[in-house]
N, C-alpha and C positions, 0 to 999 in steps of 0.2 A: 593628624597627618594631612597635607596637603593633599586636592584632589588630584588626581592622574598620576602622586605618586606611588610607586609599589612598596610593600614591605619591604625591609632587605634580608628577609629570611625567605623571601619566593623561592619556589624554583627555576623558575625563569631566570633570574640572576645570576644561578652558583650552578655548576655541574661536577658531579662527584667526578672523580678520577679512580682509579683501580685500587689504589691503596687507602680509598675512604676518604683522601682529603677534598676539602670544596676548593673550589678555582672560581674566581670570580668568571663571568663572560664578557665578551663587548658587544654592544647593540648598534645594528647599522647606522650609516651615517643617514641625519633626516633628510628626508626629498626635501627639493627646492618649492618653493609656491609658486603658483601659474606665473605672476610677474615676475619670481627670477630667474622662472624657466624663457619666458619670452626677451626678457632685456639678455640674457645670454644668448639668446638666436640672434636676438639683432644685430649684436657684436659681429658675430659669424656673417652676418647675412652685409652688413656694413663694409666687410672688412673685403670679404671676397667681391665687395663693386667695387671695390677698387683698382688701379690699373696693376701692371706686372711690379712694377719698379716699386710700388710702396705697399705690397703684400708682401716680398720678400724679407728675411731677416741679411740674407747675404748676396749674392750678385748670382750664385750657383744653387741658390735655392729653388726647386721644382725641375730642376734640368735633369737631365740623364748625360752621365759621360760619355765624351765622343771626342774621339780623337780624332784631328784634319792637319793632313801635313801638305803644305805649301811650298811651291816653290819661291823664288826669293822676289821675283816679280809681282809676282800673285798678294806676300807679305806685305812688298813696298805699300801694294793699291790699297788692304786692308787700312794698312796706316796711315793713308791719304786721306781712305775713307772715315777713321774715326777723328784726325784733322778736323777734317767739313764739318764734324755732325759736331763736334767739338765748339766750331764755328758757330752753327745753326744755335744749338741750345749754350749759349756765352756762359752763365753761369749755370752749367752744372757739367759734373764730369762723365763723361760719357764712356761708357766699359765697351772695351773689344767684343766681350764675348756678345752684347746686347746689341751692336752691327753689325756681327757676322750671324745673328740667329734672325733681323731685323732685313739681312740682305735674303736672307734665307727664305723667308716668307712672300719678299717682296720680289721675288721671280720672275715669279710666274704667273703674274696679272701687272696687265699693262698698265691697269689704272692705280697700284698699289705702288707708295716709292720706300726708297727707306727715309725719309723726315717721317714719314706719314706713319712705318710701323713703327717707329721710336715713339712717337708719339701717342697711340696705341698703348706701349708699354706704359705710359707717366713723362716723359718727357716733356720737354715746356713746358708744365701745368706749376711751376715756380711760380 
């Protein structure tokens, strides 16, 4: 028999059951090795330096729902404003909801605009 392998009449392998029959067991699945425990963190650790826009799988991934109701003015300027950013980043498409969370942040400091949070997100980085 090979080393490390068990008999297959162990008891470790087989557990009787109430009416005498044996049932095989399953044995855990093996731990990873240091290296594929660390090349898996790296993944992780890679993946989260990364900016918003290419962490995501969808556009509403990581959000919390929030409903905002607008009036038709307010709508127009939204669409003007993702127009612009439209503009700003030419090839790539640019989602409402990542200007209006983009204007969001970009409020309330003077020196923060919205090109600047877009780009924050992953924007321009084409």
């Amino acid at each position: 028999m090979k080393s490390g392998a068990g008999s297959p009449f162990d008891e470790d392998d087989f557990a009787e059951e109430d009416d005498g029959e044996s049932v095989e067991t399953t044995e855990s699945e093996p731990e990873l090795s240091s290296s594929e425990k660390t090349t898996a963190t790296d993944r992780e650790e890679t993946t989260s330096d990364l900016p918003y826009k290419y962490r995501r799988d969808g556009v509403q991934d990581g959000r919390s729902h929030g409903n905002i109701f607008l009036r038709d003015e307010a709508e127009e300027h939204v669409e003007e404003l993702v127009d612009r950013m439209d503009d700003v980043f030419e090839n790539e498409a640019v989602y409402k909801i990542d200007v209006l969370e983009a204007a969001v942040l970009a409020v309330d400091e003077p020196d923060r605009t919205l090109e600047d949070e877009l780009r924050k997100m992953g924007y321009g980085m084409k």
